[in-house]
C-alpha positions in Angstrom: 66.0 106.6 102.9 63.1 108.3 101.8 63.5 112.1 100.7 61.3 114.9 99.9 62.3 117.8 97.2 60.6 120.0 94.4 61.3 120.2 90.5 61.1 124.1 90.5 62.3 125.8 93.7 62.3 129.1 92.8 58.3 128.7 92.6 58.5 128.3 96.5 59.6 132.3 96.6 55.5 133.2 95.4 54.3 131.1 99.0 54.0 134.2 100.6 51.2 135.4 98.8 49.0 132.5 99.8 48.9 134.7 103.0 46.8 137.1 101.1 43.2 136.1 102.2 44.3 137.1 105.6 44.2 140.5 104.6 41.0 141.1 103.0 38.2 138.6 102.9 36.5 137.1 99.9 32.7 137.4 101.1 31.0 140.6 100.0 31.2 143.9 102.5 28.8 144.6 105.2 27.0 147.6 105.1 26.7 147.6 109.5 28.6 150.6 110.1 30.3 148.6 113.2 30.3 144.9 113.9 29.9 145.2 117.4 25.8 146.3 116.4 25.8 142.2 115.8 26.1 139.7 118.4 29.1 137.7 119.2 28.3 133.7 118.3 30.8 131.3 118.2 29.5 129.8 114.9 30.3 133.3 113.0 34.1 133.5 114.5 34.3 129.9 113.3 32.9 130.2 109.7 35.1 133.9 109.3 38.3 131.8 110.7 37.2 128.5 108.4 37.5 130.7 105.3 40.4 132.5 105.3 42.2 128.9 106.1 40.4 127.8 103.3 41.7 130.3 101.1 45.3 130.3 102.8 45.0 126.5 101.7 43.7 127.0 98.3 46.2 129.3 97.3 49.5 127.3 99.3 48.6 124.0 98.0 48.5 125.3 94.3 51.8 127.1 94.4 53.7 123.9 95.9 51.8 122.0 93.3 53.4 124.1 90.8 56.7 123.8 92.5 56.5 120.2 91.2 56.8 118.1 94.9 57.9 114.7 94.9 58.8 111.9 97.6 62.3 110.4 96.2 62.4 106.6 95.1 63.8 103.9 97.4 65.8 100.9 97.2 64.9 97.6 99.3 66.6 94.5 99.4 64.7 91.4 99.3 65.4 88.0 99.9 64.1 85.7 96.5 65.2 82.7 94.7 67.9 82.8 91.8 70.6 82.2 89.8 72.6 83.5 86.5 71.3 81.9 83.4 72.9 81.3 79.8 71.1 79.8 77.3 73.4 79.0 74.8 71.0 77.9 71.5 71.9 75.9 68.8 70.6 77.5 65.1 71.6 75.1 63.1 69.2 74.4 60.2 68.5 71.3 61.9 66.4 73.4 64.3 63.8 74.1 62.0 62.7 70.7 62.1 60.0 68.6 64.1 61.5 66.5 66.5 60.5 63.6 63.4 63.0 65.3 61.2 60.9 66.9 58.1 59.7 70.5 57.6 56.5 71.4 60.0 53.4 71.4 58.3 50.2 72.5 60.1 50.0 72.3 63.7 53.1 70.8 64.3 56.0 72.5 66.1 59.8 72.9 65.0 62.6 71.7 67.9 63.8 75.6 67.7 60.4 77.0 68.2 59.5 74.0 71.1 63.0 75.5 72.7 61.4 79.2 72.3 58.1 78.8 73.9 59.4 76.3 77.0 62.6 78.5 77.4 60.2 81.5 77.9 57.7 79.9 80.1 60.8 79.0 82.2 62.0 82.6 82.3 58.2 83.6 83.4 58.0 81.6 86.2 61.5 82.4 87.8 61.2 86.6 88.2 64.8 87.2 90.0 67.1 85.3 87.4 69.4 87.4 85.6 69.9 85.8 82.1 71.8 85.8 79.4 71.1 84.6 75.5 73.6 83.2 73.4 73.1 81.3 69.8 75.4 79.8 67.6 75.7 77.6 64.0 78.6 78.7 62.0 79.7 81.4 64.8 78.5 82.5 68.2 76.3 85.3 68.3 75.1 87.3 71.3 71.6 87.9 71.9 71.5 89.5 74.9 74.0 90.3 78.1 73.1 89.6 81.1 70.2 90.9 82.5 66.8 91.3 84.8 65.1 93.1 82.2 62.1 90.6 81.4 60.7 92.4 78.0 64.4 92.0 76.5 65.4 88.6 77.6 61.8 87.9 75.9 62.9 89.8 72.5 66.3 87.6 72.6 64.2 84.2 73.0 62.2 84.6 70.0 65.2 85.2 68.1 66.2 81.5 68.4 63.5 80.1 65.5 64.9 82.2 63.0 66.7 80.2 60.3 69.8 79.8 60.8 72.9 77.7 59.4 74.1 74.1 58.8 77.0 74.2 60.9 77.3 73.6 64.3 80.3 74.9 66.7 79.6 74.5 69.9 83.2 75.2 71.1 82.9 78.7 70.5 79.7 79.0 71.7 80.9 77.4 75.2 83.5 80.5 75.1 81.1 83.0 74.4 78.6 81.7 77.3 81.4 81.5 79.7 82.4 85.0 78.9 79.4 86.0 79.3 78.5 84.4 82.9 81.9 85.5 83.7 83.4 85.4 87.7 79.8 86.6 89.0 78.7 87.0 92.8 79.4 84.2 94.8 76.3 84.0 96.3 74.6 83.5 93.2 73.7 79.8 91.8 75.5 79.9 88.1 74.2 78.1 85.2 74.6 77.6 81.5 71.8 75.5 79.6 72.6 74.1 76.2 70.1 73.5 73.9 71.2 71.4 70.9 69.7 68.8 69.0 73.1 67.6 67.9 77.0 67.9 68.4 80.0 69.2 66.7 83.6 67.9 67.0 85.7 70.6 69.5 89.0 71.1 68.7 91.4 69.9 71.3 93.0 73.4 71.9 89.6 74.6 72.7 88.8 71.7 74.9 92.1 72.7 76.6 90.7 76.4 77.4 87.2 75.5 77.8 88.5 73.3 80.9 90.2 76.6 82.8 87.8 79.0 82.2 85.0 76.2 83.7 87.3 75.6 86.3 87.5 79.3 86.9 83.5 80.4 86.2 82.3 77.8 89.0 79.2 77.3 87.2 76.6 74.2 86.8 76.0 73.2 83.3 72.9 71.7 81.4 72.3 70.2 78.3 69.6 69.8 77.0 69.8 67.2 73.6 66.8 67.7 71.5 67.2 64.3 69.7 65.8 63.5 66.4 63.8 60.6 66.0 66.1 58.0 64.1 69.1 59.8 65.0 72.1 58.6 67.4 71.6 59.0 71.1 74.1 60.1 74.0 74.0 57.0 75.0 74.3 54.9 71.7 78.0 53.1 72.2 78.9 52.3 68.3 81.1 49.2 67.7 84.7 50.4 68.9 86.1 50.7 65.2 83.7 53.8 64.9 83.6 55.3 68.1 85.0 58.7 67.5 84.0 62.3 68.0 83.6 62.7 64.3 81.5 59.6 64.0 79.5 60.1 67.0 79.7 63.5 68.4 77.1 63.4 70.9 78.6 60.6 72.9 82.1 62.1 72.9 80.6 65.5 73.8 78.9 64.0 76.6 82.2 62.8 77.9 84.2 66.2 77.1 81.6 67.4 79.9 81.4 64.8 82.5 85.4 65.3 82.0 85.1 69.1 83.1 84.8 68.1 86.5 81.6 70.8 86.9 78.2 69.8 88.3 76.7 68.4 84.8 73.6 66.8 83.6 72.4 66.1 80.5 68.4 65.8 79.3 67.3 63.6 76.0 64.2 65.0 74.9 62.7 63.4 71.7 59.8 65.5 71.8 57.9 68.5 73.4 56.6 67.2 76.2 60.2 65.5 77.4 61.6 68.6 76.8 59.2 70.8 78.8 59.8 68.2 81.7 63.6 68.7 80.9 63.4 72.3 81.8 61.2 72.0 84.6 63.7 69.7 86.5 66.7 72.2 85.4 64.0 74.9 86.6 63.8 72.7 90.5 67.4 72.3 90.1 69.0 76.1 89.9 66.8 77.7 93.0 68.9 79.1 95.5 68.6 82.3 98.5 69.2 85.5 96.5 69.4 88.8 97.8 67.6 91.6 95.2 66.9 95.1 94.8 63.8 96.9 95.1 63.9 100.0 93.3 60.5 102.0 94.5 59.8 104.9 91.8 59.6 108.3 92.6 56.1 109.6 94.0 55.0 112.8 92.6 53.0 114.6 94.9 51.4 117.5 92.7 48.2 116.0 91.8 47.6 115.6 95.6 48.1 119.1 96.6 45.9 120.1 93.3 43.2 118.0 94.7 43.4 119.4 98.1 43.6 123.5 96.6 40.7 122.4 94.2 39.0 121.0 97.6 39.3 124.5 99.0 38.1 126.0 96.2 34.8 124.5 95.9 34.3 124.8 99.7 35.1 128.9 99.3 32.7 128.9 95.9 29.8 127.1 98.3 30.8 129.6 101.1 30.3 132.5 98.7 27.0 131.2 97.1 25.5 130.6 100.2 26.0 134.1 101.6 22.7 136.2 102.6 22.4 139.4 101.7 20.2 141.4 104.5 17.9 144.0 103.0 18.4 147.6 105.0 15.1 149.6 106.9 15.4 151.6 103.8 15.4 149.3 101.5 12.3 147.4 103.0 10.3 150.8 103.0 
């Protein structure tokens, strides 16, 4: 509910002074010995009445101004569309590639800095999403926790072109991403979005884990394959002598997930425009009924009341420059 206060309420204790026009007025002294020698009019009770509220005004409103009013904030909830996002990013060095697989040279556009700009344009268009950024090679490293905050999950995004290494363990990054989503509100859709152009091989201890903590997260899960021209597919079966998770880790990754008995898609995008399409259909997919927060700042209500005593001000100053000064018989002989 919406409350009023003041910064400084000890300034409230000089209010009574404000009174002080009622006691002696600001327009120069008559001469007329007795104001009954002038006759009554209802304009002059009006004007005399008009000024000392003026002045009452001028001096009340500056006071409270100075006592630093303010309307309290406010909270609201709304109903939006939603979900928990991680991003879990691959850095491997392989990532500062074009999707053709060689260095970028003029115009063209690495797979990690393809993932930054469509990633970002997907966390532009969705403005109730609280997201969270993970990126691995080597090791997992987090970006940024959970959050609505749009100017950090921004900051953690461009992160993900930076060089990184040659290795690429996506076991542990699956930990750290499902860490990070953790139990959440049940209310709330629940995704994590991988974003790889290749696979690694998972150790089956971790597979092991990685199965009760999906089990446990309730959560949908994405990837999204950023393959390399020439390179395997997800779909590529090799001749059964060579079908292995170290021979063809994307296959056998993609049936570690289907295996996780979690809603699970996977996107092959061999270039920027698949991939933008990729993320678009993830982006139809994970809208759902949210309630949100609100948060309506705090008003501050000084400058009002300044304008209002500088009102009466100006309105006393006219007053006192447009009073007549009436010349006595003496004077005039």
């Amino acid at each position: 509910m919406t409350g009023f206060g003041v910064e400084y309420i000890w300034v409230l204790a000089l209010l009574p002074l404000a009174l002080a026009p009622l006691l002696r007025s600001p327009l120069r002294a008559s001469r007329i010995s007795s104001s009954e020698a002038a006759p009554r009019d209802a304009l002059s009770r009006f004007v005399a009445i008009a000024i000392k509220a003026l002045g009452v005004g001028a001096l009340g409103a500056a006071i409270f101004a100075a006592a630093g009013p303010y309307r309290s904030g406010a909270e609201y909830e709304r109903v939006g569309e939603g979900a928990d996002v991680v991003f879990l990013i691959d850095r491997s060095g392989s990532m500062n590639e074009t999707f053709a697989g060689r260095t970028p040279s003029g115009s063209e556009e690495s797979k990690a800095s393809a993932a930054r700009r469509l990633l970002q344009g997907f966390v532009d268009r969705r403005g109730h999403d609280r997201v969270g950024v993970v990126g691995f090679s080597t090791a997992p490293m987090l970006l940024m926790p959970m959050s609505d905050h749009r100017e950090a999950i921004a900051a953690a995004i461009d992160a993900v072109d930076r060089p990184g290494l040659d290795y690429t363990n996506i076991g542990r990054g699956l930990a750290m991403a499902l860490a990070l989503i953790g139990s959440g509100a049940p209310d709330r859709s629940r995704a994590i979005v991988l974003v790889s152009d290749g696979a690694g091989v998972i150790d089956p201890r971790i597979q092991d884990d990685l199965r009760a903590e999906m089990k446990k997260a309730n959560v949908n899960l994405y990837w999204l394959f950023l393959r390399t021209a020439g390179s395997a597919g997800i779909y590529d079966k090799p001749d059964p002598e060579f079908d292995t998770p170290q021979a063809a880790p994307e296959r056998h990754l993609d049936l570690f997930f289907k295996s996780l008995r979690v809603p699970y898609r996977a996107f092959e995008a061999e270039g920027p425009e698949a991939t933008e399409q990729a993320i678009a259909q993830i982006d139809r997919l994970e809208r759902r009924p949210v309630l949100y927060v609100e948060k309506r700042p705090r008003d501050e209500l000084s400058g009002i009341l300044l304008a209002v005593a500088l009102a009466a001000t100006l309105a006393l100053l006219l007053a006192k420059l447009s009073e007549a000064r009436l010349p006595m018989r003496e004077e005039r002989a």
